[in-house]
N, C-alpha and C positions, 0 to 999 in steps of 0.2 A: 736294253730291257727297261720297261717302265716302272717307276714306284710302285704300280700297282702290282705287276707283275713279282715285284720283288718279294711284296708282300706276303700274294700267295704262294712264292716258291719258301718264304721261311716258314710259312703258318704247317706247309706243307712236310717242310724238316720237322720240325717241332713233335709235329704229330707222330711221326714217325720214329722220332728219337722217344717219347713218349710210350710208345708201340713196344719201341724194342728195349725199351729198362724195366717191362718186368719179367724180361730173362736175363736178367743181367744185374739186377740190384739185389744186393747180399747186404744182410744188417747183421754185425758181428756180435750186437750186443745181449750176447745169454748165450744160451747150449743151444739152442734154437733158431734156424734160418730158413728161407727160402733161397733155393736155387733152381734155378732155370724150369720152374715150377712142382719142383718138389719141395716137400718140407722134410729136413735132415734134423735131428738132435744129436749133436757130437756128444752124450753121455748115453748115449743108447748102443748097445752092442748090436744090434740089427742094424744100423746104419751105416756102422765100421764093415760088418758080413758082407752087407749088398753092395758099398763101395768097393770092397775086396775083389766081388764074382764078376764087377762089372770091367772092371779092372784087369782082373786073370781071362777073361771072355775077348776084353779089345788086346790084349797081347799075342796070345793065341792064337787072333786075325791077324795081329799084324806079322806073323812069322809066317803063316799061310803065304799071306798076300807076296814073302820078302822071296821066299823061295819058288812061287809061280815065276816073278820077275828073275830070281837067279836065274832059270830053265830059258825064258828067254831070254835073254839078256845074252847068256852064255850062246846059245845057239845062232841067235846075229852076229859075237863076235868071231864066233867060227867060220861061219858065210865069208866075211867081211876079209878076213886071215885066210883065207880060200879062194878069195878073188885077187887079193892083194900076188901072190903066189903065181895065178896063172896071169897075171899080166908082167912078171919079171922075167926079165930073159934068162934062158938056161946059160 
């Protein structure tokens, strides 16, 4: 790779780390921040609420998501204990 090239592959980082630090830089300094382009006040009771329901909403999915996967999960290893079975000699 040439110096030039190198050039534009960091100018090209850069930009892009650039890109992705303003979802990602949090200043801690007050009651007051941005995150991932929201603005939060940790003295506001509406931001403690909405983190809450956001919160209680991705758990909720993820108990969904756990027990689709139980169903199958379970059902393959039945297949699987059912093949295992008929290939054992009597």
């Amino acid at each position: 790779m040439s110096e030039e090239q190198q050039d534009l592959s960091g100018a090209r980082y850069e930009q892009a780390s650039l890109r992705n630090s303003r979802f990602h830089r949090v200043d801690l300094s007050g009651s007051q921040f941005r995150f991932v382009g929201v603005s939060l006040d940790t003295e506001n009771h509406m931001s403690w609420l909405v983190s809450a329901a956001v919160l209680a909403v991705g758990l909720v999915g993820l108990e969904f998501a756990r027990r689709a996967f139980i169903r199958v999960w379970s059902r393959a290893q039945e297949e699987i204990e059912a093949e295992i079975k008929q290939r054992e000699p009597a």
